[in-house]
Residue frames as a rotation matrix with the C-alpha (Angstrom) as fourth column:
UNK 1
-0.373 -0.677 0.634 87.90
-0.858 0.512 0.043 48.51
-0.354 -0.528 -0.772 118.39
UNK 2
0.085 0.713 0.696 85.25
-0.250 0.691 -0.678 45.94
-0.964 -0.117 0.237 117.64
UNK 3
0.980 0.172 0.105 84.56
0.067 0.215 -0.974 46.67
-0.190 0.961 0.199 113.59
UNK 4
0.607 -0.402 -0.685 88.14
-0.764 -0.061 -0.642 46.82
0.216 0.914 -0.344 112.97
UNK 5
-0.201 -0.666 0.718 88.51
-0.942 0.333 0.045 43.42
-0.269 -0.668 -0.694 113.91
UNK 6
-0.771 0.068 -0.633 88.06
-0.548 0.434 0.715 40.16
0.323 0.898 -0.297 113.07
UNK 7
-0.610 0.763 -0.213 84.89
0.539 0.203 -0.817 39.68
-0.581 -0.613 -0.535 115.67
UNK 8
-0.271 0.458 -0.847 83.15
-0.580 -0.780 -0.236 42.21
-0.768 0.427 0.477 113.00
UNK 9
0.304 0.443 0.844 80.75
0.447 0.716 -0.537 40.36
-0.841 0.540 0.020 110.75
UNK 10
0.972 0.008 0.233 82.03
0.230 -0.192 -0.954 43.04
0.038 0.981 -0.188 108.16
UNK 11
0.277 -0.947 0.160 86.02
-0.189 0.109 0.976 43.07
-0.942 -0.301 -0.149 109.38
UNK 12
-0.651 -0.468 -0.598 87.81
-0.618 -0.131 0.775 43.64
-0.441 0.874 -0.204 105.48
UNK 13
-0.724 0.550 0.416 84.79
0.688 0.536 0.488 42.66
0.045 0.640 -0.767 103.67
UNK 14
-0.792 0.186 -0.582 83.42
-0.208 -0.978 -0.030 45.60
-0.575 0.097 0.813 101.89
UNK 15
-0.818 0.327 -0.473 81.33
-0.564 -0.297 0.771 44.01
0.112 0.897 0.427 99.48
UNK 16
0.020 0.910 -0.414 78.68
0.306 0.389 0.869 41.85
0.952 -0.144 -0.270 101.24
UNK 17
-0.516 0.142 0.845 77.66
-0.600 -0.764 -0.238 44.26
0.611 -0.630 0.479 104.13
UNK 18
-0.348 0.759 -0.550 75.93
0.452 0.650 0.610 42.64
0.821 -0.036 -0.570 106.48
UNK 19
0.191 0.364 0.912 73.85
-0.312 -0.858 0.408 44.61
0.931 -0.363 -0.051 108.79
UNK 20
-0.723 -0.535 0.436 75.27
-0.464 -0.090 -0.881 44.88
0.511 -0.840 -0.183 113.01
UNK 21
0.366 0.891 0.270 71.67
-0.912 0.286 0.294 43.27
0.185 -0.353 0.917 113.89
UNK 22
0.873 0.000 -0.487 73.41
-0.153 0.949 -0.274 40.03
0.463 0.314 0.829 112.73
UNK 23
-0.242 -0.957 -0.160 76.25
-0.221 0.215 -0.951 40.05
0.945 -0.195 -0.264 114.90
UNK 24
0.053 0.049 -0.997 76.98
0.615 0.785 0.071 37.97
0.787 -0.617 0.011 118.07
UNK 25
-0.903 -0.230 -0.364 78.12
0.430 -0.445 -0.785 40.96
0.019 -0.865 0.501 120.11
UNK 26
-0.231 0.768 0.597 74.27
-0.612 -0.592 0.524 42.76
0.756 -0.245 0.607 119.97
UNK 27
0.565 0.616 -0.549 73.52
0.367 0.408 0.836 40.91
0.739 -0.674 0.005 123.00
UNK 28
-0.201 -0.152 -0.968 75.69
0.979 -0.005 -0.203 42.87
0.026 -0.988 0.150 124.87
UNK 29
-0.835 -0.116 0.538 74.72
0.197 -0.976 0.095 46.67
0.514 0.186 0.838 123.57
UNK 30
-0.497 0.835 -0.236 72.20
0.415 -0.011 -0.910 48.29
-0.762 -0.550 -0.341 125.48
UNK 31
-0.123 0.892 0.436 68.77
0.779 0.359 -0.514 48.35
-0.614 0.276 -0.739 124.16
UNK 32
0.710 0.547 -0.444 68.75
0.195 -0.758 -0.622 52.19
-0.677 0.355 -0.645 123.57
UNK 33
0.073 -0.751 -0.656 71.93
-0.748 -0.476 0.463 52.29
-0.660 0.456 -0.597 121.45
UNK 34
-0.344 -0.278 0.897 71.40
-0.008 0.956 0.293 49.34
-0.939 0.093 -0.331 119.23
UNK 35
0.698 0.619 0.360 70.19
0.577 -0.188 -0.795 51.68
-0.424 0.763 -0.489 116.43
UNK 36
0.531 -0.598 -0.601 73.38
-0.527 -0.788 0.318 53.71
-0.663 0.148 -0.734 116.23
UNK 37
0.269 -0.709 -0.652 76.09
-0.958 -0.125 -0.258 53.49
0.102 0.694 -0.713 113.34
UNK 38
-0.335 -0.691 -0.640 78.13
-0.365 0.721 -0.588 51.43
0.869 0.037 -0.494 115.68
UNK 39
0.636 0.638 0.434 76.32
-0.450 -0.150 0.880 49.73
0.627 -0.755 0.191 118.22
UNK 40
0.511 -0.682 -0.523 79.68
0.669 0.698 -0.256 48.00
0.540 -0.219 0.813 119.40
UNK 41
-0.463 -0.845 0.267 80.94
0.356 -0.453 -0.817 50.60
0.812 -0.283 0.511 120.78
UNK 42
-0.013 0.570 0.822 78.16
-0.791 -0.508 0.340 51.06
0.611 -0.646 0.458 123.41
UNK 43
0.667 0.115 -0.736 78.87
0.354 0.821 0.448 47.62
0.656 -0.559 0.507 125.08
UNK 44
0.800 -0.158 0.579 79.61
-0.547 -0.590 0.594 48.51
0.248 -0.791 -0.559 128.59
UNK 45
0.089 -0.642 -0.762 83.12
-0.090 0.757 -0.648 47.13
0.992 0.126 0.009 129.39
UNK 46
-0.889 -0.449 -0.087 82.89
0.101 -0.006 -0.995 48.31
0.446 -0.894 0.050 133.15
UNK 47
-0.387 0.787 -0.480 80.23
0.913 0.399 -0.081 48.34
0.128 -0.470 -0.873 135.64
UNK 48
-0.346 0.233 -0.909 80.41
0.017 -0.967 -0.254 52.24
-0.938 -0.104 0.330 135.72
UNK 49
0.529 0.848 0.022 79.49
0.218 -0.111 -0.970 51.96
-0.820 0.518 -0.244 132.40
UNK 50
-0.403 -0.827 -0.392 82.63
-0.230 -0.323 0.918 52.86
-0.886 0.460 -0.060 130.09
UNK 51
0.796 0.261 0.547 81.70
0.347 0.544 -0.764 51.79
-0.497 0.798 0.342 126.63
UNK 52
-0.303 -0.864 0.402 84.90
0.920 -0.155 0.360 51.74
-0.249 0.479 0.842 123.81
UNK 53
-0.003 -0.169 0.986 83.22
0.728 -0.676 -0.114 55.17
0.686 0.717 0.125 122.92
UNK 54
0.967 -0.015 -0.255 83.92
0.221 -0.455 0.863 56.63
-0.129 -0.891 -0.436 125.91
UNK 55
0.240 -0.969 -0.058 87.34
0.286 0.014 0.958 55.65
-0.928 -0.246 0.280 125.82
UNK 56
-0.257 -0.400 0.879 87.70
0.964 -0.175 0.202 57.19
0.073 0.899 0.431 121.97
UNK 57
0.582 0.362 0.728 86.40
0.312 -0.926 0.210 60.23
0.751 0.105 -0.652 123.36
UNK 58
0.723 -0.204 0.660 88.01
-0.651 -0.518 0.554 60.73
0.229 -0.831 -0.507 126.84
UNK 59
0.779 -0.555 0.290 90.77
-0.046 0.411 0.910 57.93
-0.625 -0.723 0.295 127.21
UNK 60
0.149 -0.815 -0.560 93.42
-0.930 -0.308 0.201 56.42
-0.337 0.490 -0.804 125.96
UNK 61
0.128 -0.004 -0.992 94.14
-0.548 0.833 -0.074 53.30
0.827 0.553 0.104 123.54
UNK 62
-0.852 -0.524 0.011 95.83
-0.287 0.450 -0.845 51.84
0.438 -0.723 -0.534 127.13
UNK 63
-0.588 0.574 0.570 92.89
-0.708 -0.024 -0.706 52.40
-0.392 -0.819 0.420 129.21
UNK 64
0.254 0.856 -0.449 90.52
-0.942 0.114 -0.316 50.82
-0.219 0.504 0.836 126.36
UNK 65
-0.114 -0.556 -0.823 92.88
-0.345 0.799 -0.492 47.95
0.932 0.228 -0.283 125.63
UNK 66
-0.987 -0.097 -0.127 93.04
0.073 0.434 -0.898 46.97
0.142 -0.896 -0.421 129.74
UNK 67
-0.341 0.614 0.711 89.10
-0.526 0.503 -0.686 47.25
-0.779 -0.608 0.152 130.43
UNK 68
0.248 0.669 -0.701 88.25
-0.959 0.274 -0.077 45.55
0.140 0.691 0.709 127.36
UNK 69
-0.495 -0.334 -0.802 90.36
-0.303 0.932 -0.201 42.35
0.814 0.143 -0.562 128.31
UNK 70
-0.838 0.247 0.486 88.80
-0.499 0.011 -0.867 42.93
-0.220 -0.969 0.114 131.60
UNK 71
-0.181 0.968 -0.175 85.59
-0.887 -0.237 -0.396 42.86
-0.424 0.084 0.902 130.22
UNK 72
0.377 0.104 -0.920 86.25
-0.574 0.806 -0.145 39.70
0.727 0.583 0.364 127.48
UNK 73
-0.665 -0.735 -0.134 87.79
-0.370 0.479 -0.796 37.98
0.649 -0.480 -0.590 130.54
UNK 74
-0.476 0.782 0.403 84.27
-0.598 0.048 -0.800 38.12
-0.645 -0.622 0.445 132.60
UNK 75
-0.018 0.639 -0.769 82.88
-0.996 -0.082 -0.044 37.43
-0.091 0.765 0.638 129.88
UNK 76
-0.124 -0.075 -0.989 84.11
-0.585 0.811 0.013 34.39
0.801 0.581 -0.145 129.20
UNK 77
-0.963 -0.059 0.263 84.23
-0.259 -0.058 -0.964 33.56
0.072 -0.997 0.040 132.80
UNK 78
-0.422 0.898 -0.122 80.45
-0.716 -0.413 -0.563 34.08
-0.556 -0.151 0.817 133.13
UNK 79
0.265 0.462 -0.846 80.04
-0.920 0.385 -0.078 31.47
0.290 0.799 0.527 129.92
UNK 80
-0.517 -0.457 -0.724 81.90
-0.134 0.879 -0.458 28.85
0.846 -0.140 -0.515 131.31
UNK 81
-0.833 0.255 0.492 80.33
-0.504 0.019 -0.864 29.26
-0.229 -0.967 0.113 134.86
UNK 82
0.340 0.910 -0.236 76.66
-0.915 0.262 -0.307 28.76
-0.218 0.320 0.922 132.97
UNK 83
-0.029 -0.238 -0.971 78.16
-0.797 0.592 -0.121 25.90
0.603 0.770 -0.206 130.99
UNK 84
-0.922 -0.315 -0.226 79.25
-0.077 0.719 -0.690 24.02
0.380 -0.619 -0.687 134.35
UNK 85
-0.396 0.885 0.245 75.54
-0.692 -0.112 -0.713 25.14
-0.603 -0.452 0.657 136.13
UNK 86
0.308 0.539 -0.784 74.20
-0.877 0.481 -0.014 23.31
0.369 0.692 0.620 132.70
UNK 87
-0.326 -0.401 -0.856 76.21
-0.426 0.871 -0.245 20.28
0.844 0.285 -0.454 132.99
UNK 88
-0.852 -0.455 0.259 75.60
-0.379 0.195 -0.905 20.03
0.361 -0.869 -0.339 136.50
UNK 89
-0.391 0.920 -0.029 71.86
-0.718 -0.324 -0.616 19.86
-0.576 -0.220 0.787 136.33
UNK 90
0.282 0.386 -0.878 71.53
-0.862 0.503 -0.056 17.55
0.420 0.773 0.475 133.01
């Protein structure tokens, strides 16, 4: 879901690899999966713990498509909240 997008640091650019260390989304993979292939696909999208390879193993494109907006929807949520805490303080 992640790498074949354009959030993917290597997203239709085949010839300067650049290694998944260097992407923005490793701050949300857990720690122990952040050596795998794809560590994007281990970012939990639900609080049980789904991760997009769950849902390529056991769901369905639907299910993965509805908690991922869920998930980019906290997300962003969560960034703006900090932002206001920041502003509010400076």
């Amino acid at each position: 879901m992640f790498e074949d997008s354009p959030t993917c640091l290597n997203y239709q650019n085949k010839e300067e690899w650049r290694p998944c260390s260097q992407c923005q989304l490793m701050q949300f993979v857990p720690q122990d999966k952040k050596d795998l292939a794809f560590p994007c696909r281990h970012i939990p999208l639900r609080p049980t713990g789904e991760s997009v390879a769950h849902y390529y193993e056991c769901g369905t494109e639907a299910e993965l498509e509805e908690s991922l907006k869920n998930w980019l929807k906290k997300k962003i949520d969560d960034l703006e909240g900090a932002e206001k805490a920041m502003a509010q303080t400076a």
